[in-house]
PDB file of N, CA, C and O in Angstrom:
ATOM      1  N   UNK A   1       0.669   9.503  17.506  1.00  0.00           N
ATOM      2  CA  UNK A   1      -0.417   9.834  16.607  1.00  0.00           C
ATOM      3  C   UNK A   1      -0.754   8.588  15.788  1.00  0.00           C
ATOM      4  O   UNK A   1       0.042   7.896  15.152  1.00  0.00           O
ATOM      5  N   UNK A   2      -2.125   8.418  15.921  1.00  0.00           N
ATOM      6  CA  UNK A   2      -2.375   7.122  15.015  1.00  0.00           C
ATOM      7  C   UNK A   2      -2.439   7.191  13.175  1.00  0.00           C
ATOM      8  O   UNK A   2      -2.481   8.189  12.456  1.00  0.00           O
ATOM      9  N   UNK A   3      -2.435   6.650  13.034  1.00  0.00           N
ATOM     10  CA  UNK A   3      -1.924   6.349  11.004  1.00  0.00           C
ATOM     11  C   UNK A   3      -3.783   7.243  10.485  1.00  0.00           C
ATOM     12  O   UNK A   3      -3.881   8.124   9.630  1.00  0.00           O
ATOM     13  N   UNK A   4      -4.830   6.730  11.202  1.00  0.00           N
ATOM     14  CA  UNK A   4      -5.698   7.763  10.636  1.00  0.00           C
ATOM     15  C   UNK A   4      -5.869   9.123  10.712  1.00  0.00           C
ATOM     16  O   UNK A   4      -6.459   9.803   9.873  1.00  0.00           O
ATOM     17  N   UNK A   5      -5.257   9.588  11.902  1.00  0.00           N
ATOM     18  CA  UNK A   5      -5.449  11.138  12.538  1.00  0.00           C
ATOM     19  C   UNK A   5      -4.224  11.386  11.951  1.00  0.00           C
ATOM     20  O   UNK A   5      -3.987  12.558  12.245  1.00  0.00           O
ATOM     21  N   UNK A   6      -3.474  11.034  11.409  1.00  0.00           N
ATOM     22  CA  UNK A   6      -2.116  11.697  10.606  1.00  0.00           C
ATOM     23  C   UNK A   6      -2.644  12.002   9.130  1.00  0.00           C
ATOM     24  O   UNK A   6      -2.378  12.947   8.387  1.00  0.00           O
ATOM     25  N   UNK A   7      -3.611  10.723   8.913  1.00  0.00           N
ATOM     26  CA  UNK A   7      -3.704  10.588   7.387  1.00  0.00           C
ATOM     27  C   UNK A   7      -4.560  12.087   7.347  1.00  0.00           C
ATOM     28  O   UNK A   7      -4.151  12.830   6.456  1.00  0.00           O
ATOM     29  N   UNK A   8      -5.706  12.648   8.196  1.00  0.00           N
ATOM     30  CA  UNK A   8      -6.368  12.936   8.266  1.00  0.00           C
ATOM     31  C   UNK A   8      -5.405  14.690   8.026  1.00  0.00           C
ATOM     32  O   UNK A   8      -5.361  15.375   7.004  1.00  0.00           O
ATOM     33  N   UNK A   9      -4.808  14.936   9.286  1.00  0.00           N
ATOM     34  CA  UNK A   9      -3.627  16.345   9.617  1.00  0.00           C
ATOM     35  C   UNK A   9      -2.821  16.363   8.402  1.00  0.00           C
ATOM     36  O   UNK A   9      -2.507  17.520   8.125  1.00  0.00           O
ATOM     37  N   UNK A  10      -2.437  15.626   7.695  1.00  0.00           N
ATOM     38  CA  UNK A  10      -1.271  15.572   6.494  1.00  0.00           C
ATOM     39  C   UNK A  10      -2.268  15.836   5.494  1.00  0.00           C
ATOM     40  O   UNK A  10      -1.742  16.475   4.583  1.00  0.00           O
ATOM     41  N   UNK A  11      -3.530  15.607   5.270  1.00  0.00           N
ATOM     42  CA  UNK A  11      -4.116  15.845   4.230  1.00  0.00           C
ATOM     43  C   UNK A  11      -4.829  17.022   4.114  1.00  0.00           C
ATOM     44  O   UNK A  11      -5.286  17.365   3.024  1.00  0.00           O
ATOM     45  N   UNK A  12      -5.084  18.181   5.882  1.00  0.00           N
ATOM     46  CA  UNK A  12      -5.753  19.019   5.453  1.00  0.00           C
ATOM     47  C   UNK A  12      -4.291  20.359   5.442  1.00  0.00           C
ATOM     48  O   UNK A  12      -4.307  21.582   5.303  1.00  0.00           O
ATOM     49  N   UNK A  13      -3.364  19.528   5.623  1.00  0.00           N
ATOM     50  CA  UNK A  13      -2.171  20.110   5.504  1.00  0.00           C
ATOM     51  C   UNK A  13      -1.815  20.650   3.857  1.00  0.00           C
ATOM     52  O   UNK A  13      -1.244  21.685   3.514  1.00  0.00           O
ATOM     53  N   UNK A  14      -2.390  19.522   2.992  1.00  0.00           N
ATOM     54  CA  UNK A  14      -2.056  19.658   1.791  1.00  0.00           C
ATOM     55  C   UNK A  14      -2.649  20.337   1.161  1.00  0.00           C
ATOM     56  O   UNK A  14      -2.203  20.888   0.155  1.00  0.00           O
ATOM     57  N   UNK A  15      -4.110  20.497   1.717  1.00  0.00           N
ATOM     58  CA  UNK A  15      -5.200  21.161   1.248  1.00  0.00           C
ATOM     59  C   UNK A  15      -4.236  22.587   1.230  1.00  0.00           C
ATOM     60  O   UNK A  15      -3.805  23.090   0.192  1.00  0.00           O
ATOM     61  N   UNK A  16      -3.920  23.294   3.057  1.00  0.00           N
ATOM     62  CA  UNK A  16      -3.777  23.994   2.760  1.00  0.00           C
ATOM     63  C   UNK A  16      -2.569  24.697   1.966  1.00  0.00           C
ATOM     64  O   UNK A  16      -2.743  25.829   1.515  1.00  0.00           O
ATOM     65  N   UNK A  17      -1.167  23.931   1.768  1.00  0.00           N
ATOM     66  CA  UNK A  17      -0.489  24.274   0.555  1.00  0.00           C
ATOM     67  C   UNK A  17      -1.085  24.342  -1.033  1.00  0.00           C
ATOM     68  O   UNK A  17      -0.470  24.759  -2.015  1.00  0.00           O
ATOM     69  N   UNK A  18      -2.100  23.948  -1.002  1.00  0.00           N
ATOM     70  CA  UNK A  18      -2.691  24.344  -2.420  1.00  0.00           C
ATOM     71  C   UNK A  18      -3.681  25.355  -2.697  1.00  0.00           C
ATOM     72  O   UNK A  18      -3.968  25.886  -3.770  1.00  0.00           O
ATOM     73  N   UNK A  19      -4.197  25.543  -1.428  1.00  0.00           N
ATOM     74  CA  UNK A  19      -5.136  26.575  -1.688  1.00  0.00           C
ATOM     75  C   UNK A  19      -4.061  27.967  -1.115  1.00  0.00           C
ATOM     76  O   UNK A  19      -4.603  29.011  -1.478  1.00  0.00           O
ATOM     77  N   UNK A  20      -3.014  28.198  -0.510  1.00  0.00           N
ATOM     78  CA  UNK A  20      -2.181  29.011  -0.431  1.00  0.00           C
ATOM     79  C   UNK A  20      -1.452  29.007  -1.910  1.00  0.00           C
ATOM     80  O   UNK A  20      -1.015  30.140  -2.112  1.00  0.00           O
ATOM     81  N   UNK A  21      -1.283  28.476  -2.572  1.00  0.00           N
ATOM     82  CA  UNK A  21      -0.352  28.586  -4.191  1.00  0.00           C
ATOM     83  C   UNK A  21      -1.642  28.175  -4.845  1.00  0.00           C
ATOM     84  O   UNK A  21      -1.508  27.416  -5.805  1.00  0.00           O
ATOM     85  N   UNK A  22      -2.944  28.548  -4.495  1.00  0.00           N
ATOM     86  CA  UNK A  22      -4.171  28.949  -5.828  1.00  0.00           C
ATOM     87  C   UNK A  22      -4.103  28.019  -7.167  1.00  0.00           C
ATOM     88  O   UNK A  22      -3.818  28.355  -8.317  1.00  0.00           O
ATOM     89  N   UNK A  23      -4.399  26.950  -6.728  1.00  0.00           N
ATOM     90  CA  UNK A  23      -4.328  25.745  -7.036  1.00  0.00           C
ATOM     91  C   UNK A  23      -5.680  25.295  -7.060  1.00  0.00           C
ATOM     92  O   UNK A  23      -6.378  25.699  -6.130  1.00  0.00           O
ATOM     93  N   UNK A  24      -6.270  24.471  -7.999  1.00  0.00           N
ATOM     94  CA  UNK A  24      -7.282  23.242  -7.663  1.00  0.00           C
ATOM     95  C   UNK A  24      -6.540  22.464  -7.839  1.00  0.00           C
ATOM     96  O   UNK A  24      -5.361  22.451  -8.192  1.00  0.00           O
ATOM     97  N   UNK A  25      -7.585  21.428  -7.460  1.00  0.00           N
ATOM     98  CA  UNK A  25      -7.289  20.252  -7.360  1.00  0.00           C
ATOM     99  C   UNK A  25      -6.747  19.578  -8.624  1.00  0.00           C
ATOM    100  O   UNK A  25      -5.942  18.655  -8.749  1.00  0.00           O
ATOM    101  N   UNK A  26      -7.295  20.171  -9.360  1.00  0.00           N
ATOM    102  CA  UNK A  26      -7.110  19.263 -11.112  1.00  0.00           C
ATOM    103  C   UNK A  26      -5.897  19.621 -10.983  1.00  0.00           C
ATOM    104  O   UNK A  26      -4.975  18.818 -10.838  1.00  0.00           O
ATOM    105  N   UNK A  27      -5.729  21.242 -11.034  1.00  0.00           N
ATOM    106  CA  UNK A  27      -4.050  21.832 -11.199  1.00  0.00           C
ATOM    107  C   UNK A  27      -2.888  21.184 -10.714  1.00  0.00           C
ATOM    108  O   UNK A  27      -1.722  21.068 -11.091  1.00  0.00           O
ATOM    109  N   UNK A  28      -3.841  20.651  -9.391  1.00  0.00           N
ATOM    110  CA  UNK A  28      -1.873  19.914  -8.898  1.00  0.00           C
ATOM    111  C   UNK A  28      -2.420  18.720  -9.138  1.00  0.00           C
ATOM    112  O   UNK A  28      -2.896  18.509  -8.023  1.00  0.00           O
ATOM    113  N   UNK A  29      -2.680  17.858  -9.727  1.00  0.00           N
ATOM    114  CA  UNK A  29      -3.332  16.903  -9.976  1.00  0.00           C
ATOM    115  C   UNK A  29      -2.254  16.723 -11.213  1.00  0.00           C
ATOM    116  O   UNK A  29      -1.444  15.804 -11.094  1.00  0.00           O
ATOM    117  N   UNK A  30      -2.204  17.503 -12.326  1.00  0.00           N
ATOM    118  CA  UNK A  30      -1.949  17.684 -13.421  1.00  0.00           C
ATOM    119  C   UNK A  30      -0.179  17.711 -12.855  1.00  0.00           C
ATOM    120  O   UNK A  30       0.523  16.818 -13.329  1.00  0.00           O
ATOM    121  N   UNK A  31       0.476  18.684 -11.900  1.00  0.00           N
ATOM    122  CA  UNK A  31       1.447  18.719 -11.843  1.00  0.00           C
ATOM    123  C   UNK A  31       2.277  17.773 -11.039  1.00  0.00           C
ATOM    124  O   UNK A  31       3.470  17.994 -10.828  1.00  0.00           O
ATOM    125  N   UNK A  32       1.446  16.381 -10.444  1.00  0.00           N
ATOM    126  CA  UNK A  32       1.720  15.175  -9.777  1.00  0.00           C
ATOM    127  C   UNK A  32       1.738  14.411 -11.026  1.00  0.00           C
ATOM    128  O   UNK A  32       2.483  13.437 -10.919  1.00  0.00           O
ATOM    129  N   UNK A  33       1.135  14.518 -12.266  1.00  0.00           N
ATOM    130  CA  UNK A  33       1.196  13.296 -13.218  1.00  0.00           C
ATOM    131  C   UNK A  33      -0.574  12.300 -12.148  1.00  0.00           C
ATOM    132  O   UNK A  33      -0.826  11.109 -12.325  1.00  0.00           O
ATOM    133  N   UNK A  34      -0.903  12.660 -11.778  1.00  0.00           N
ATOM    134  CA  UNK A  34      -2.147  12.326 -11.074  1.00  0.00           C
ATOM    135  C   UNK A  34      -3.785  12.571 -11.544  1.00  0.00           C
ATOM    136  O   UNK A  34      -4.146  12.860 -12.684  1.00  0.00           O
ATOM    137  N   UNK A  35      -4.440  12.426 -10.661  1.00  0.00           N
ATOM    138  CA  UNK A  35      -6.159  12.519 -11.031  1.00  0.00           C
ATOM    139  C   UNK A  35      -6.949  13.527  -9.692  1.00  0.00           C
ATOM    140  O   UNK A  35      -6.665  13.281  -8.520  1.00  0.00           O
ATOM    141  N   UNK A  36      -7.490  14.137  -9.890  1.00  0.00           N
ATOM    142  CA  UNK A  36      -8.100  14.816  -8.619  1.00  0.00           C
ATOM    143  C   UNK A  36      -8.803  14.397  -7.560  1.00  0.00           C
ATOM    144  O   UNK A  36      -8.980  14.886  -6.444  1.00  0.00           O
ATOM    145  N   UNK A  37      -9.293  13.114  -8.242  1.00  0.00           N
ATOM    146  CA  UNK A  37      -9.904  11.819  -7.352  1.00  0.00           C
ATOM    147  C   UNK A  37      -9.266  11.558  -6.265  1.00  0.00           C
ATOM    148  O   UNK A  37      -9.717  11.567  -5.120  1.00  0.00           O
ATOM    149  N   UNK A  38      -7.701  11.211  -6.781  1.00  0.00           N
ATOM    150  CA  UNK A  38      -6.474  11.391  -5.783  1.00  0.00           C
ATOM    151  C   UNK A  38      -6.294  12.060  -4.821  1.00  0.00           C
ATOM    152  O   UNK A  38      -6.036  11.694  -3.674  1.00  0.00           O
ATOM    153  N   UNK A  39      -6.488  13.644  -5.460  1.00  0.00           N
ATOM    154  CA  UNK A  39      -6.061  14.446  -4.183  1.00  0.00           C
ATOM    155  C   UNK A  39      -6.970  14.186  -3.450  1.00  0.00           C
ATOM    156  O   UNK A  39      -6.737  13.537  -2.430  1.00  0.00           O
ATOM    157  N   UNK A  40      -8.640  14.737  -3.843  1.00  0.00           N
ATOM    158  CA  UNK A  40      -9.753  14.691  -2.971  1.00  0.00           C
ATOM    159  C   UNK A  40      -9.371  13.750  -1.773  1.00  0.00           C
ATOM    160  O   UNK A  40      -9.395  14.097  -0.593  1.00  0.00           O
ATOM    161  N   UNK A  41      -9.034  12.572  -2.219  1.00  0.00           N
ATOM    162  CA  UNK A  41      -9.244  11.716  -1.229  1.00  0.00           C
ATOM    163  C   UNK A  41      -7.841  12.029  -0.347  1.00  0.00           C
ATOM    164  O   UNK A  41      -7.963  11.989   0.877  1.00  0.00           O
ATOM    165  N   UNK A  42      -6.990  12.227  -0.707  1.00  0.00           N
ATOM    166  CA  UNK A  42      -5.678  12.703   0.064  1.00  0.00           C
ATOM    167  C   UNK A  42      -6.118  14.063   1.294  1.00  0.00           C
ATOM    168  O   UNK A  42      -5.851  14.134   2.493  1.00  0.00           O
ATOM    169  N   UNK A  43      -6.808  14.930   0.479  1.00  0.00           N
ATOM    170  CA  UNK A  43      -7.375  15.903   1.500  1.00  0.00           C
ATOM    171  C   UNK A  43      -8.121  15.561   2.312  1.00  0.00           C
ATOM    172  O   UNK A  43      -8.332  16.074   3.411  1.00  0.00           O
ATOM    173  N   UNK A  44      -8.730  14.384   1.699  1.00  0.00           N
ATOM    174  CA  UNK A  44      -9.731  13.846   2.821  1.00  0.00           C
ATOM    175  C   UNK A  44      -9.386  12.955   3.881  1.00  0.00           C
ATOM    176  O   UNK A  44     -10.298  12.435   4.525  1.00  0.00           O
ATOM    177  N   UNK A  45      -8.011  12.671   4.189  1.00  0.00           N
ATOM    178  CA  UNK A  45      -7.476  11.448   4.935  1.00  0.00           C
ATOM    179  C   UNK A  45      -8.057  10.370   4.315  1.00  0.00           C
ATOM    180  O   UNK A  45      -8.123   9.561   5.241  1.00  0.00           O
ATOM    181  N   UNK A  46      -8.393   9.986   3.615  1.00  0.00           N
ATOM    182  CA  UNK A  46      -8.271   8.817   3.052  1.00  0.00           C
ATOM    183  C   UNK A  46      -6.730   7.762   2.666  1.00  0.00           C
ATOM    184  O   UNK A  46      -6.452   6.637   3.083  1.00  0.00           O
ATOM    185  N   UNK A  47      -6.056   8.562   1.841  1.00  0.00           N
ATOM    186  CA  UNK A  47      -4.646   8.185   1.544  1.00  0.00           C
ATOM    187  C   UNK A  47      -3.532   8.181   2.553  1.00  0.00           C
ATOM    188  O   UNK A  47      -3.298   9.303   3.002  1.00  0.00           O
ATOM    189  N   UNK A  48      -2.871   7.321   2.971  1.00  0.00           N
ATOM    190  CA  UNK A  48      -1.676   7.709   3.445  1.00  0.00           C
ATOM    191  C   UNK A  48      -0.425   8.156   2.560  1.00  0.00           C
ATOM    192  O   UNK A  48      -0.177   7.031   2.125  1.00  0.00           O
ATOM    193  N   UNK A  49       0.112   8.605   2.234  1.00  0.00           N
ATOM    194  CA  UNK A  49       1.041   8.618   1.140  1.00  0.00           C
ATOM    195  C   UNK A  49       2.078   8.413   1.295  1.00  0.00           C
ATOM    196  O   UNK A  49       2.379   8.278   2.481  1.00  0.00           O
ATOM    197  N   UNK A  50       3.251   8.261   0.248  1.00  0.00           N
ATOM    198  CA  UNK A  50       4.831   7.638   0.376  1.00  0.00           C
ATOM    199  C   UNK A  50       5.507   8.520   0.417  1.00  0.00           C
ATOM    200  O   UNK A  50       5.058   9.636   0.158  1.00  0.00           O
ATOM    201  N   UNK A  51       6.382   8.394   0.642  1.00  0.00           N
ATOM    202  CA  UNK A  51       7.750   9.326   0.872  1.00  0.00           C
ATOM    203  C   UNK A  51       7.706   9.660  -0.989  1.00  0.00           C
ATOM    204  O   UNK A  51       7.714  10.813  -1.419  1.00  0.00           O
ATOM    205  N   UNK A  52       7.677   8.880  -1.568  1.00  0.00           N
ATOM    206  CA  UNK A  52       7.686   8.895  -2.759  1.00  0.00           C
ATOM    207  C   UNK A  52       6.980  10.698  -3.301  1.00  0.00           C
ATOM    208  O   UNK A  52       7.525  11.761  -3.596  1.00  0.00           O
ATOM    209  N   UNK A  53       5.543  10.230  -3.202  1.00  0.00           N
ATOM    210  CA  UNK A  53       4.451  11.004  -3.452  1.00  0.00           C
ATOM    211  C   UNK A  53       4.723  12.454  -2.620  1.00  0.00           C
ATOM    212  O   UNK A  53       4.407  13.487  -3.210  1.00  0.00           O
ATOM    213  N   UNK A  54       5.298  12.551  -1.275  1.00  0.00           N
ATOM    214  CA  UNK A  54       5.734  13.327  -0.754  1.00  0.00           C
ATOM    215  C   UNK A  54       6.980  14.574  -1.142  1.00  0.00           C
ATOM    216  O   UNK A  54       7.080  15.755  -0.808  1.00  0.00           O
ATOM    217  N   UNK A  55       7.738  13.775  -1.905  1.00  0.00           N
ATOM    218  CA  UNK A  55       8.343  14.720  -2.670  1.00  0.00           C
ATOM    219  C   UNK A  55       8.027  15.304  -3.863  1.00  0.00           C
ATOM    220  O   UNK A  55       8.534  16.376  -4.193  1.00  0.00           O
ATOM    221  N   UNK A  56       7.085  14.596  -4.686  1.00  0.00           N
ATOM    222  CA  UNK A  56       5.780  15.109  -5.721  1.00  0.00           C
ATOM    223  C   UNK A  56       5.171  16.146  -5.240  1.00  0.00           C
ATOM    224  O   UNK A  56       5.298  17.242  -5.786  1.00  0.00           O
ATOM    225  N   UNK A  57       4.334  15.954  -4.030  1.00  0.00           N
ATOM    226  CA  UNK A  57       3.718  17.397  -3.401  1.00  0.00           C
ATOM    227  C   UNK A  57       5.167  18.535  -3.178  1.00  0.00           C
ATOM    228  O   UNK A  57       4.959  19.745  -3.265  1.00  0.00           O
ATOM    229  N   UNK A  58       6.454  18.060  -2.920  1.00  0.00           N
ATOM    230  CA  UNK A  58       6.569  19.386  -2.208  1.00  0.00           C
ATOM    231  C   UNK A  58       7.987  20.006  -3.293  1.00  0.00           C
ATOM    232  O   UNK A  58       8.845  20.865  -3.092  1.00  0.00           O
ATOM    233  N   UNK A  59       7.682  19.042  -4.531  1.00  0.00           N
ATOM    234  CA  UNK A  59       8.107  19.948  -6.008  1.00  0.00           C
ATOM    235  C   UNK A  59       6.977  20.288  -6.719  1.00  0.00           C
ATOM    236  O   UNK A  59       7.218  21.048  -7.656  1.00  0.00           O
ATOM    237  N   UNK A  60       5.864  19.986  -6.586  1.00  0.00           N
ATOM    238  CA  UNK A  60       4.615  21.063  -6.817  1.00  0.00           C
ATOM    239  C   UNK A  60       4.544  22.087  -6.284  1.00  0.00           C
ATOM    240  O   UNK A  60       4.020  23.036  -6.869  1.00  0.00           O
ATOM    241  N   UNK A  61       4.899  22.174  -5.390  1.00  0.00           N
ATOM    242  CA  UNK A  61       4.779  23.291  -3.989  1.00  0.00           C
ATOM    243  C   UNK A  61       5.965  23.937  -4.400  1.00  0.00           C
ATOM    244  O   UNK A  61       6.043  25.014  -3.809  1.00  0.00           O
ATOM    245  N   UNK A  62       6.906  23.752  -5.143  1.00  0.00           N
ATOM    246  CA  UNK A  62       8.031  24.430  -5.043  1.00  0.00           C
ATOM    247  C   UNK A  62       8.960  24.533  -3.778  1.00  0.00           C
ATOM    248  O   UNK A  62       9.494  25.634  -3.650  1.00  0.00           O
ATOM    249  N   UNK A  63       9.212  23.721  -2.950  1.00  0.00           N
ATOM    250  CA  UNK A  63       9.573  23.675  -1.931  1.00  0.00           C
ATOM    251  C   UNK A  63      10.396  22.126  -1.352  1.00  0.00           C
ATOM    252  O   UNK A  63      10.008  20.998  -1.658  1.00  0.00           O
ATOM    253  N   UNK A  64      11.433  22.397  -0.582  1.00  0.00           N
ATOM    254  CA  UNK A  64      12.235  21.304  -0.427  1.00  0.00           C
ATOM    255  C   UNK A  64      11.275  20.182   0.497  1.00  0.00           C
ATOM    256  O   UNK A  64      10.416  20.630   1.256  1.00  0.00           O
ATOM    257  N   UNK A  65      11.443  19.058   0.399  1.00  0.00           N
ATOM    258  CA  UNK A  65      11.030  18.074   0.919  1.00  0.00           C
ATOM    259  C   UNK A  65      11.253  18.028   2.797  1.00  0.00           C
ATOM    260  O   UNK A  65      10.861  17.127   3.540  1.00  0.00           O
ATOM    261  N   UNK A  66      11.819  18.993   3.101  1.00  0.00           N
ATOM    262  CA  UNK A  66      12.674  19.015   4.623  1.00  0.00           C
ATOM    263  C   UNK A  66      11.387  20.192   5.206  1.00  0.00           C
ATOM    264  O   UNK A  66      10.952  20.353   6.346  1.00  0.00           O
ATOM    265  N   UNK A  67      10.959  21.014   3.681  1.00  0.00           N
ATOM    266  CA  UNK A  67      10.103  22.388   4.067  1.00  0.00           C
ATOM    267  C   UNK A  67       8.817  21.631   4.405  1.00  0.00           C
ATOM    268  O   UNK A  67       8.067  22.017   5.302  1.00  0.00           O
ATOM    269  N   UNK A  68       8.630  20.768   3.816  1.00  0.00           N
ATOM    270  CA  UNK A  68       6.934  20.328   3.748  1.00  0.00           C
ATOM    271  C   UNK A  68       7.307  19.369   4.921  1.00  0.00           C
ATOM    272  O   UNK A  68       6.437  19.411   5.791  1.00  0.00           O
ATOM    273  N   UNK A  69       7.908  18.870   5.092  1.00  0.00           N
ATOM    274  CA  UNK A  69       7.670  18.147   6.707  1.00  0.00           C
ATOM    275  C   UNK A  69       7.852  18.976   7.796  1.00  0.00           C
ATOM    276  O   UNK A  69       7.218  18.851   8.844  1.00  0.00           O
ATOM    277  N   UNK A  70       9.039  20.165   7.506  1.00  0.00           N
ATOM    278  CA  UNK A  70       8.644  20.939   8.822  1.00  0.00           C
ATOM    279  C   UNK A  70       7.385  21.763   8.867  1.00  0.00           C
ATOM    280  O   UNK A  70       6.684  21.943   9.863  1.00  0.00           O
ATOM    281  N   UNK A  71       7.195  22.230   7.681  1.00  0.00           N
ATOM    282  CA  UNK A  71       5.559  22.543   7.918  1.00  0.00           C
ATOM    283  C   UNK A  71       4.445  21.924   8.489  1.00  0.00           C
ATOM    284  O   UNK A  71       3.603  22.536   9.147  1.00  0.00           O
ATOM    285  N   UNK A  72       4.414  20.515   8.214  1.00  0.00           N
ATOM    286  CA  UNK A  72       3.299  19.830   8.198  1.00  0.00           C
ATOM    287  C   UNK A  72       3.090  19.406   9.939  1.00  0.00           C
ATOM    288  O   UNK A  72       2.015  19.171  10.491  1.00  0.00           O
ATOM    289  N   UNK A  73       4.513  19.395  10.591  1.00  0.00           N
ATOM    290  CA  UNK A  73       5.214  19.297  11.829  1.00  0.00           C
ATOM    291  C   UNK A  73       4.461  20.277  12.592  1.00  0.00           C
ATOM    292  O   UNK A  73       3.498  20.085  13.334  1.00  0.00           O
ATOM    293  N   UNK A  74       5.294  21.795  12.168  1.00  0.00           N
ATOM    294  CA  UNK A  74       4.088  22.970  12.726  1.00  0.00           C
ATOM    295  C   UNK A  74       2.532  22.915  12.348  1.00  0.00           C
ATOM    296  O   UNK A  74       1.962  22.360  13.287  1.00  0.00           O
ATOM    297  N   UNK A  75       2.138  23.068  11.918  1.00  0.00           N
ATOM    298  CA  UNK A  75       0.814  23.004  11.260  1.00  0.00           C
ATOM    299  C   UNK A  75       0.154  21.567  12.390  1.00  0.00           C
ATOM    300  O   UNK A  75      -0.548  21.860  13.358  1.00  0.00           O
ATOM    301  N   UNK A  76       0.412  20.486  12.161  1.00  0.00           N
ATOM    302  CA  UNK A  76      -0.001  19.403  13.168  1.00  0.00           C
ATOM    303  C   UNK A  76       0.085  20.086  14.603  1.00  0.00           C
ATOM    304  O   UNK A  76      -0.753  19.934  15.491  1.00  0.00           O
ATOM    305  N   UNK A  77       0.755  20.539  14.649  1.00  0.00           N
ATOM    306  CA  UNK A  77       1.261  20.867  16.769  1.00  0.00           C
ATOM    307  C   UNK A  77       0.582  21.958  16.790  1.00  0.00           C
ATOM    308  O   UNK A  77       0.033  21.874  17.889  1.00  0.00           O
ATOM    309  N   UNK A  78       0.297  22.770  16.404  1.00  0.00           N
ATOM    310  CA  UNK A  78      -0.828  24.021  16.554  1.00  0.00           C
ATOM    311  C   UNK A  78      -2.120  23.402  16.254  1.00  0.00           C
ATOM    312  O   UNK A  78      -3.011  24.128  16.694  1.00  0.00           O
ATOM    313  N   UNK A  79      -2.692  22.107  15.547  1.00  0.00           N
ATOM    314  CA  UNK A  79      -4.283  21.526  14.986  1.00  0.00           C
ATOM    315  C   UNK A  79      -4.078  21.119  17.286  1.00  0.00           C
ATOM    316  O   UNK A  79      -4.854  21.419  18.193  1.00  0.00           O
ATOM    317  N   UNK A  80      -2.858  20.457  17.328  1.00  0.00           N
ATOM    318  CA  UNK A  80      -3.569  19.602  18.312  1.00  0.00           C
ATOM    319  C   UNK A  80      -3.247  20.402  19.577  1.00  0.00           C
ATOM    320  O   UNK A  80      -3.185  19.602  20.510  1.00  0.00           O
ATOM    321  N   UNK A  81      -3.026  21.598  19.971  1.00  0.00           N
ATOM    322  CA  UNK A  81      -3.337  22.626  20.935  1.00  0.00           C
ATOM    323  C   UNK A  81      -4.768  22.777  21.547  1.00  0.00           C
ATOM    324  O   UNK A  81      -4.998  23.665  22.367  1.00  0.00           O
TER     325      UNK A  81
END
């Protein structure tokens, strides 16, 4: 998978953990220490993000860092079916 079509799957990935925990954007924005500008563009594949930032999303999410990659894992392999 190339670094844009990931950036792209990881970000509408994130979308959908936030709109599943009824979230805007500001909201987890606010709970990253972040700007919504941010996410937008994260949802938008724009961003690649860090391992860093990755565990930010997935203690927003309430969820272990092992959960949001196996999600994002499933979620990718069912986009590219």
């Amino acid at each position: 998978m190339e670094k844009a079509e990931f950036s792209l799957l990881f970000g509408a990935y994130i979308k959908k953990l936030r709109q599943e925990n009824k979230m805007t954007q500001p909201e987890l924005a606010d709970k990253l220490g972040n700007n919504f500008q941010n996410i937008s563009a994260i949802e938008r594949g724009e961003f690649t993000i860090t391992i860093y930032s990755a565990q930010k999303f997935a203690d927003a999410f309430e969820i272990k860092l092992s959960t949001l990659f196996k999600g994002f894992e499933d979620y990718s392999f069912k986009k590219e079916e």
